[in-house]
VEXDREN-2710 file (C-alpha; in Angstrom, 1 decimal):
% VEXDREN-2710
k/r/px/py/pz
1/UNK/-60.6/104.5/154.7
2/UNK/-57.7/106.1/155.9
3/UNK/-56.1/105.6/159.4
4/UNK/-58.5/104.2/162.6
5/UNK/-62.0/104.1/162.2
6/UNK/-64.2/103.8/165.0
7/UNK/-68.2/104.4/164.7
8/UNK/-69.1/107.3/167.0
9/UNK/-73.3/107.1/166.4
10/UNK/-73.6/109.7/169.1
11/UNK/-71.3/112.0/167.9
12/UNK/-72.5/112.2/164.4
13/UNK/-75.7/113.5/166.1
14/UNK/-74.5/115.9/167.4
15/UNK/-75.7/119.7/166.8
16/UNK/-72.8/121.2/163.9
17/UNK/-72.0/124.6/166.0
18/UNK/-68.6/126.1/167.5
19/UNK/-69.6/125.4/171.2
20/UNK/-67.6/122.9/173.1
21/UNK/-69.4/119.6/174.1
22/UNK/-68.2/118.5/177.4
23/UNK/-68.6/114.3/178.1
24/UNK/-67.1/113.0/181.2
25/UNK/-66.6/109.1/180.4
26/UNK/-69.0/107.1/182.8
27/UNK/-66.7/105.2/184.7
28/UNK/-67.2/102.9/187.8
29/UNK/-63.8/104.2/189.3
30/UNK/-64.5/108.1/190.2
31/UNK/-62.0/110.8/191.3
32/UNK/-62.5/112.4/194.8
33/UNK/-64.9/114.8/194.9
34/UNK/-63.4/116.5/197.6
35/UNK/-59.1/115.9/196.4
36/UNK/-56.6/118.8/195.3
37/UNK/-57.6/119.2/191.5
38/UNK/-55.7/121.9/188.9
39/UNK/-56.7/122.8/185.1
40/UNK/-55.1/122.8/181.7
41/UNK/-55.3/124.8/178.8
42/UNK/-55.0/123.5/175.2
43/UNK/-56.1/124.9/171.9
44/UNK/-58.1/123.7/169.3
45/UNK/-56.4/122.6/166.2
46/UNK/-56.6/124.6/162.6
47/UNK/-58.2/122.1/160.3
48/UNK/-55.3/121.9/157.0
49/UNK/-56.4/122.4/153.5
50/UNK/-59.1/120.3/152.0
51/UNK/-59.6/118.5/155.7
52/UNK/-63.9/118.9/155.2
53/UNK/-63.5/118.4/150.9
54/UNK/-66.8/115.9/150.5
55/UNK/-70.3/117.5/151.3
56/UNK/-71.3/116.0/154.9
57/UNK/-68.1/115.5/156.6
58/UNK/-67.4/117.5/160.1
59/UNK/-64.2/117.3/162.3
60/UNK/-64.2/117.2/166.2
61/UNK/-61.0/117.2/168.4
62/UNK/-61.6/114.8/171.3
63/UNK/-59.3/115.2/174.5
64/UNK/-59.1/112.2/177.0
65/UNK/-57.2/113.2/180.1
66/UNK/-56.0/109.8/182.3
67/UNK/-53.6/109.1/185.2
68/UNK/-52.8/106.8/188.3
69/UNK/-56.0/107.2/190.5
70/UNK/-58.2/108.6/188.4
71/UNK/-61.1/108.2/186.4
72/UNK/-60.2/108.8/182.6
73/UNK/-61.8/112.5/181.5
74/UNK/-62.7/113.2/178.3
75/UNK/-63.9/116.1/176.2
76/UNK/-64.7/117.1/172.6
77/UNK/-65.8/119.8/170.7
78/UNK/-66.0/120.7/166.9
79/UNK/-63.5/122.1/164.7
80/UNK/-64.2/125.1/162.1
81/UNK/-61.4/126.4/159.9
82/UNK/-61.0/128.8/162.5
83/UNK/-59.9/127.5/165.5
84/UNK/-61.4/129.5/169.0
85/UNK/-59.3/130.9/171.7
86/UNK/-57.2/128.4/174.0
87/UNK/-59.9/126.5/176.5
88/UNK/-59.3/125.5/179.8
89/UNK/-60.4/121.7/181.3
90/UNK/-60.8/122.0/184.4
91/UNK/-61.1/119.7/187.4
92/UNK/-57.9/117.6/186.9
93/UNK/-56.6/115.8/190.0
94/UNK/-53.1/116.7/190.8
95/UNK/-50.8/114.3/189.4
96/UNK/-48.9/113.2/186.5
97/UNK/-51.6/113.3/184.0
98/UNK/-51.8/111.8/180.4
99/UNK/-53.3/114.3/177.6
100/UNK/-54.3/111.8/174.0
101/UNK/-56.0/114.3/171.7
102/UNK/-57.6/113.0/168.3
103/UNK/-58.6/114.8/165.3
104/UNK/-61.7/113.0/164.2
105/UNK/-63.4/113.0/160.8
106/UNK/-67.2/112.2/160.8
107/UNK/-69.0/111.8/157.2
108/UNK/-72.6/112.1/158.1
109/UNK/-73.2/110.1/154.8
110/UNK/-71.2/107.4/154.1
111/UNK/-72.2/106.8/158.4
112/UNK/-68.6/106.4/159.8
113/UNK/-65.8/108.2/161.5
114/UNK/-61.9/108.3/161.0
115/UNK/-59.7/109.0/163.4
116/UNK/-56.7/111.4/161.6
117/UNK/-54.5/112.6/163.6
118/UNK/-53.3/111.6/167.0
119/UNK/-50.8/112.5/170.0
120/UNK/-50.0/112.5/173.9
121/UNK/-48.4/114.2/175.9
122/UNK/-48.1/114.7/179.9
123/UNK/-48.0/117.3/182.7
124/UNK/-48.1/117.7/186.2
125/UNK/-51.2/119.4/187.4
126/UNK/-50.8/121.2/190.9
127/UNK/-53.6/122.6/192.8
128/UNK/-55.2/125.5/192.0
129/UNK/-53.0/126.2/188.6
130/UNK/-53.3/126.1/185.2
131/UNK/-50.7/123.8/183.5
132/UNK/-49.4/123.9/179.6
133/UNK/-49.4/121.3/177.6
134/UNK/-47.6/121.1/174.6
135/UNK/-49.6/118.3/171.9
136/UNK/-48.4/117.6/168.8
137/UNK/-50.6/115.5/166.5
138/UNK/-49.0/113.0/164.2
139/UNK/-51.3/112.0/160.9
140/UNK/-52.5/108.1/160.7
141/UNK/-52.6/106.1/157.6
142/UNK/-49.9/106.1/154.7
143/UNK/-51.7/109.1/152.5
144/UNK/-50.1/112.5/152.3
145/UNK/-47.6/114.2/154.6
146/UNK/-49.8/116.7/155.8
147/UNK/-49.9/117.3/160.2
148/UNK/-51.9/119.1/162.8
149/UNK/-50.1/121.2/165.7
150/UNK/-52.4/122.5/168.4
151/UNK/-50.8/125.5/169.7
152/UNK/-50.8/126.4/173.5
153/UNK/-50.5/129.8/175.3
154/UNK/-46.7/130.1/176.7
155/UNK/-45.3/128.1/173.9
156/UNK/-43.3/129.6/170.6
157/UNK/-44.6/129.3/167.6
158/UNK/-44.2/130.6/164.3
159/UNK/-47.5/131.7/161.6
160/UNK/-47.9/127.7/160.7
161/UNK/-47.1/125.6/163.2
162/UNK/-45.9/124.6/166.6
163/UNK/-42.3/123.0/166.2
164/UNK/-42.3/119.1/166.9
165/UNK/-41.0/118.5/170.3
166/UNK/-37.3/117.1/170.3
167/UNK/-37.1/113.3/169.9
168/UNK/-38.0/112.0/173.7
169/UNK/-34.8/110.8/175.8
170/UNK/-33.4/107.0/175.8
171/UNK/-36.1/105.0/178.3
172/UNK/-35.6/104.5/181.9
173/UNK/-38.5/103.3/182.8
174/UNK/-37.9/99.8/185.0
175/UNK/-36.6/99.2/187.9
176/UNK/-33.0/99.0/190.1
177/UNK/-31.4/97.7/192.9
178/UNK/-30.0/101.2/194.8
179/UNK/-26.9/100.9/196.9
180/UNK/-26.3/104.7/198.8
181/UNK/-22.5/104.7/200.3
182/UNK/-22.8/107.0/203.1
183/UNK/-19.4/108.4/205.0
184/UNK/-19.2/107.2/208.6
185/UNK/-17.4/109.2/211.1
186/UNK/-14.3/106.8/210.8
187/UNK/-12.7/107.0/207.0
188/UNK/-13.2/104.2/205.0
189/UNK/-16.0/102.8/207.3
190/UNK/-18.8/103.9/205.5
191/UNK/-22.8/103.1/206.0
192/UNK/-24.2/101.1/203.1
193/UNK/-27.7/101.8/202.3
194/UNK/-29.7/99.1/200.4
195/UNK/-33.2/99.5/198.5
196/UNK/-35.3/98.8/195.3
197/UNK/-36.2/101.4/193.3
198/UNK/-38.4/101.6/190.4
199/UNK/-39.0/104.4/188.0
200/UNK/-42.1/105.6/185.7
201/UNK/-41.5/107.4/183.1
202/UNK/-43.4/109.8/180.7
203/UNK/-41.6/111.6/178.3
204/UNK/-39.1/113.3/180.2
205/UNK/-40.8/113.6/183.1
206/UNK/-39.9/110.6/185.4
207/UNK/-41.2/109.3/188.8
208/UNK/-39.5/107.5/191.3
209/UNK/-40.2/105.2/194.5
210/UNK/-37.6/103.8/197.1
211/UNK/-38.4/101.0/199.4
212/UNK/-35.9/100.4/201.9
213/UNK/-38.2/97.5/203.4
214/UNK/-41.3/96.3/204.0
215/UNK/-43.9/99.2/204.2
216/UNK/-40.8/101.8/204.0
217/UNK/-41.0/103.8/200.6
218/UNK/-39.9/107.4/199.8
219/UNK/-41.1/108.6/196.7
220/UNK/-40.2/111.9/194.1
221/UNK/-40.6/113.6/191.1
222/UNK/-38.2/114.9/188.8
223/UNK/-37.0/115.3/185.3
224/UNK/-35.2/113.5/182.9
225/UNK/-32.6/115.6/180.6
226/UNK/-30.9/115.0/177.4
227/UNK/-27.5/114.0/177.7
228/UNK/-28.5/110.7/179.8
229/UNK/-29.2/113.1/183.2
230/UNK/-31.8/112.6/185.5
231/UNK/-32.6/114.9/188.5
232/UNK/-35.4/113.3/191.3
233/UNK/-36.4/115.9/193.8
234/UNK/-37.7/119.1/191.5
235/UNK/-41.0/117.8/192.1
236/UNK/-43.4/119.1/194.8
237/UNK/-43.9/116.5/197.7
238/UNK/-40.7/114.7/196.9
239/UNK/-39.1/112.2/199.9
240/UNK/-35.4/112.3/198.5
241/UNK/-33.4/113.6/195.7
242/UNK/-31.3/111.7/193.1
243/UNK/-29.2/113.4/190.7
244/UNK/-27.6/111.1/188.6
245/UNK/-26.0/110.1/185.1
246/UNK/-27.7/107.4/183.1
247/UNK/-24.7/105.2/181.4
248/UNK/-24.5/103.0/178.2
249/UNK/-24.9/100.0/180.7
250/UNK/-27.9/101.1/181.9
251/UNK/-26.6/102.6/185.6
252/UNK/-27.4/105.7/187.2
253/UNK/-24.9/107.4/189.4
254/UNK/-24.9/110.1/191.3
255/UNK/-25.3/111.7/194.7
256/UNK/-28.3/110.3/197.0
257/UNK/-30.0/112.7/199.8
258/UNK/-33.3/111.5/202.0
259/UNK/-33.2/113.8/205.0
260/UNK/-36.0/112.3/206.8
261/UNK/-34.2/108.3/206.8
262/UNK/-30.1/110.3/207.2
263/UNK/-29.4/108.3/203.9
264/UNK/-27.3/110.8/202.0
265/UNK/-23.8/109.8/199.5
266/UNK/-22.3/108.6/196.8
267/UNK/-25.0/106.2/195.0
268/UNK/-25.0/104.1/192.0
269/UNK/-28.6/102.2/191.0
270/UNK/-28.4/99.0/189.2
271/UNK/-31.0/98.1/186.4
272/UNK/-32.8/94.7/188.0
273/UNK/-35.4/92.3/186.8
274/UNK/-39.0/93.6/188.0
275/UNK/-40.4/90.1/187.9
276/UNK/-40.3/88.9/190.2
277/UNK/-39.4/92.3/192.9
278/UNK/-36.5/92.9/193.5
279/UNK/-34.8/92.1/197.0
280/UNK/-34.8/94.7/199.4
281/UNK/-32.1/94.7/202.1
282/UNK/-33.3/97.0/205.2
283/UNK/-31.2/99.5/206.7
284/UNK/-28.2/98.7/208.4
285/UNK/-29.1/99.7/211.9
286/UNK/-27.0/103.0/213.2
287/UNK/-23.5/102.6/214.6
288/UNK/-23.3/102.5/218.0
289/UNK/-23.3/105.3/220.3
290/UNK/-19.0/106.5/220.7
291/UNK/-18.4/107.9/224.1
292/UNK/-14.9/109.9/224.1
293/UNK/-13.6/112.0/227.0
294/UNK/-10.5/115.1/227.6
295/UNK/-9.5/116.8/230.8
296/UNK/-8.8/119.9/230.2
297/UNK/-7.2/123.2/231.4
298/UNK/-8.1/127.0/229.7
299/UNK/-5.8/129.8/230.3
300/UNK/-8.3/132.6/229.8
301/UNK/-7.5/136.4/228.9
302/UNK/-8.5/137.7/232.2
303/UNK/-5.3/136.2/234.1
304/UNK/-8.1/132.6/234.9
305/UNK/-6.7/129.2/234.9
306/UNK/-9.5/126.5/234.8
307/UNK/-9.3/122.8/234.7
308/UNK/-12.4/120.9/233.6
309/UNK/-13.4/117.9/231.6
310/UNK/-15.4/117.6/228.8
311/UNK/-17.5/114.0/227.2
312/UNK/-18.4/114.0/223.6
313/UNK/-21.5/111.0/222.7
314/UNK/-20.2/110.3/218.7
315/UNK/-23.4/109.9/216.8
316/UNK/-22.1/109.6/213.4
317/UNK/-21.1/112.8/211.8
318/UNK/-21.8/114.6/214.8
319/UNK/-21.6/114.5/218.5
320/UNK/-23.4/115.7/221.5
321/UNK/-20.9/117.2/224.5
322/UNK/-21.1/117.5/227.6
323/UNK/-18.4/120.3/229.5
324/UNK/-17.7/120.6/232.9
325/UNK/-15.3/123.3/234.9
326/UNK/-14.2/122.7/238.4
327/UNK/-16.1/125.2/240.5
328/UNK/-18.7/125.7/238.0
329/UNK/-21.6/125.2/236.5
330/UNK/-21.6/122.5/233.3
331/UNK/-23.2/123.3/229.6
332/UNK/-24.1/121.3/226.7
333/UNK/-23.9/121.9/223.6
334/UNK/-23.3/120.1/220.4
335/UNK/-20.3/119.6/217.2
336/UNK/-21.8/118.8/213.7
337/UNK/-20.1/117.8/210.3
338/UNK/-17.9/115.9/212.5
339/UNK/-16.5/114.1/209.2
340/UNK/-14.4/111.7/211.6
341/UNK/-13.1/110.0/214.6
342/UNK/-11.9/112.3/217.3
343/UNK/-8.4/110.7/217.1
344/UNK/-7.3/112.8/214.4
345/UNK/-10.7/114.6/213.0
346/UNK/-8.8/117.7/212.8
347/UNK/-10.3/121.2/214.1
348/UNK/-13.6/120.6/216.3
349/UNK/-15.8/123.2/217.0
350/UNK/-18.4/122.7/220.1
351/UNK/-20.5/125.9/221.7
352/UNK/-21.4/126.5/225.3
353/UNK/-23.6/129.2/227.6
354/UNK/-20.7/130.6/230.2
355/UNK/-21.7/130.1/233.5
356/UNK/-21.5/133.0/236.0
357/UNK/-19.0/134.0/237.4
358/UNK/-16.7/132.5/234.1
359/UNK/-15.5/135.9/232.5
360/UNK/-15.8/139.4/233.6
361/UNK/-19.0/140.8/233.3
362/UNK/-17.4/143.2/231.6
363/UNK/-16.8/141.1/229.1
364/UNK/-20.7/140.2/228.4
365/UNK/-20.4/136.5/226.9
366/UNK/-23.5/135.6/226.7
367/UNK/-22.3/132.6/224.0
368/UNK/-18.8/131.3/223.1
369/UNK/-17.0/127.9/221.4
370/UNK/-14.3/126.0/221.6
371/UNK/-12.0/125.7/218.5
372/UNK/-9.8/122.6/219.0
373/UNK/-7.7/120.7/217.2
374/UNK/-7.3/117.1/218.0
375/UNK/-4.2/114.7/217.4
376/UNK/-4.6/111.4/218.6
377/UNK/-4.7/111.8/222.4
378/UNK/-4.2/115.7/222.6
379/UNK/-6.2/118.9/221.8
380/UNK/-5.7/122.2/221.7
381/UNK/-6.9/125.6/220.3
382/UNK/-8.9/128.9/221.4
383/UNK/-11.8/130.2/223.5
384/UNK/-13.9/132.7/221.4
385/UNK/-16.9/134.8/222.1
386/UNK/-20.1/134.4/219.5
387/UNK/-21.9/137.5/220.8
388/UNK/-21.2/140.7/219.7
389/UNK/-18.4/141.8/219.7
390/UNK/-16.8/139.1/219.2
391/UNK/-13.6/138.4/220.4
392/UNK/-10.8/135.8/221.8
393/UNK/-10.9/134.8/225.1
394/UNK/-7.8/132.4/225.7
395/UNK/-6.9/129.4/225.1
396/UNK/-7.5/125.2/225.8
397/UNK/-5.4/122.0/226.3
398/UNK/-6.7/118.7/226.6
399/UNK/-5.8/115.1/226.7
400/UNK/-7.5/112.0/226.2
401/UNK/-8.8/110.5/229.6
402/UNK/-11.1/107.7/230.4
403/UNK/-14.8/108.6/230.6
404/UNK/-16.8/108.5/234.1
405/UNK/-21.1/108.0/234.0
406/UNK/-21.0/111.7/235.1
407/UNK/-19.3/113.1/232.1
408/UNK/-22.4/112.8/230.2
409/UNK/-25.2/115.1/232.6
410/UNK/-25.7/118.5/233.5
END
């Protein structure tokens, strides 16, 4: 007999009509009741030539839907030589999701049943969504040359069949030891950011998890391209996003972002043993806190000349600062993409609320910043208004001087 056989009693009893059969496989593990669950819609396959050519012989196409945290779903129905509109299957949990669909050939006769034709596939179902799945079945046994596409709504086809799928990307499933370089606010002192991460793959969809240390893990979804690129992140609920290029040594590299840890750079991950895990060096904990201080004088365009002093906290690529004017009130504010030390990061840009009494009222500045530019142990640069219109409002000179406690309050 050609290909599998398996000996489906129940199915042979079966009643021979066009209606679909729905069995859900009695397993001890079931799905939530109550979790986020999405459909999918597939079509029946068109039986080829001389499929049903012996007196007693009936074909059913048998679905079996499976996944990480779920019970395995399955669902059958009989074929006719005309196959019925596309059917949905409904009640999926959201996940990746496995899709293994099997032509099956029962002879009521001779009292067995041949598995033909078989495939898988995968898809993410989402909540509340119908999701396509594209299933080619690939004949069993070493007779004929013959196949079975099932076609699916929102995929091209031609009058005879659904085009193969393209031949799946190189694997890279397995897992890697992920080092993330990312830049400090002094050049060449960057933060190097340690993990294991491991990826599943299905087709070229691919899943990924980080763990930066005990009981730390990000997680994401994402896709995996031809050409050797893979892009973490496209997925819904993703931690972090990896775009990377997978090498003939089996590396990825590429650009690393998890906003909720601050872990973003350069970042190549290194294919490691799984067995046993790998080693997981925690996060380096942040650099300290840099404290840097200028007093200053502004020559404003009103004919004003104010000294003042001004503290900026370093906290990496950013800083909060802290300004204060003799015979006025102070403001804080804060500088960001502060790619640098403040010895020579080159223009700074900090805002501030004016206090009363600063510019005319005239004027209305209701918000302004400071545009310096700092060499070593000096500063200078401009005063300009943010609210409309805006407009310059003088300039500023500073130079480095050592910082008191009361630099950094209001």
């Amino acid at each position: 007999m050609i290909g599998k056989r398996i000996f489906l009693f129940g199915l042979a009893l079966a009643a021979f009509s066009l209606s679909a059969c729905n069995q859900a496989d009695k397993s001890p593990v079931q799905a939530d009741p109550h979790g986020s669950k999405g459909s999918a819609r597939i079509a029946l396959p068109k039986l080829p030539a001389g499929y049903l050519a012996a007196a007693g012989q009936q074909a059913w196409f048998s679905l079996t839907v499976s996944g990480q945290g779920m019970a395995p779903m399955t669902r059958s129905w009989i074929v006719g030589p005309d196959a019925p509109p596309p059917l949905a299957v409904d009640g999926i949990p959201v996940g990746l999701r496995s899709f293994r669909g099997r032509l099956i050939r029962i002879d009521s006769l001779g009292g067995d049943t041949t598995i033909t034709h078989e495939g898988v596939h995968s898809a993410w179902i989402q909540r509340d969504s119908v999701a396509e799945v594209h299933l080619f079945l690939h004949q069993l046994g070493s007779l004929g040359s013959a196949h079975v596409c099932v076609e699916v709504e929102g995929w091209a086809s031609d009058s005879s069949c659904v085009p193969p799928p393209p031949p799946p990307p190189e694997p890279l499933f397995g897992c890697y030891a992920l080092v993330v370089s990312k830049p400090g606010p002094i050049p060449g002192k960057d933060s190097l950011f340690k993990g294991s991460l491991s990826i599943m793959q299905t087709d070229s969809l691919v899943f990924g998890t980080v763990t930066w240390s005990p009981g730390y893990t990000d997680s994401a979804s994402g896709v995996y391209f031809g050409g050797g690129n893979i892009n973490l992140g496209t997925g819904r609920f993703s931690d972090f996003s990896f775009q990377a290029q997978h090498d003939s040594a089996g590396r990825l590299t590429g650009y690393f972002y998890d906003s909720l840890r601050s872990i973003m750079g350069n970042a190549q991950a290194t294919p490691v043993s799984c067995y046993p895990e790998t080693t997981v060096t925690p996060p380096p904990p942040p650099p300290p806190v840099q404290r840097l201080c200028f007093a200053f004088s502004q020559a404003q365009s009103d004919g004003k000349n104010l000294k003042g002093r001004v503290g900026f906290e370093v906290h990496g690529d950013y800083a909060t600062t802290y300004t204060h004017w003799n015979g006025f009130a102070s403001a804080a504010g804060v500088t960001t993409l502060l790619m640098g030390s403040l010895d020579s990061a080159g223009l700074v840009i900090w805002p501030f609320s004016p206090p009363s009494g600063m510019f005319p009222k005239s004027l209305k500045v209701d918000s302004a910043e400071y545009e310096v530019t700092i060499t070593g142990a000096t500063g200078q640069g401009k005063i300009m208004k943010l609210n409309a219109p805006t407009r310059a409002l003088g300039s500023w000179t500073g130079s480095r001087a050592a910082c008191l406690d009361s630099d950094f309050g209001l």
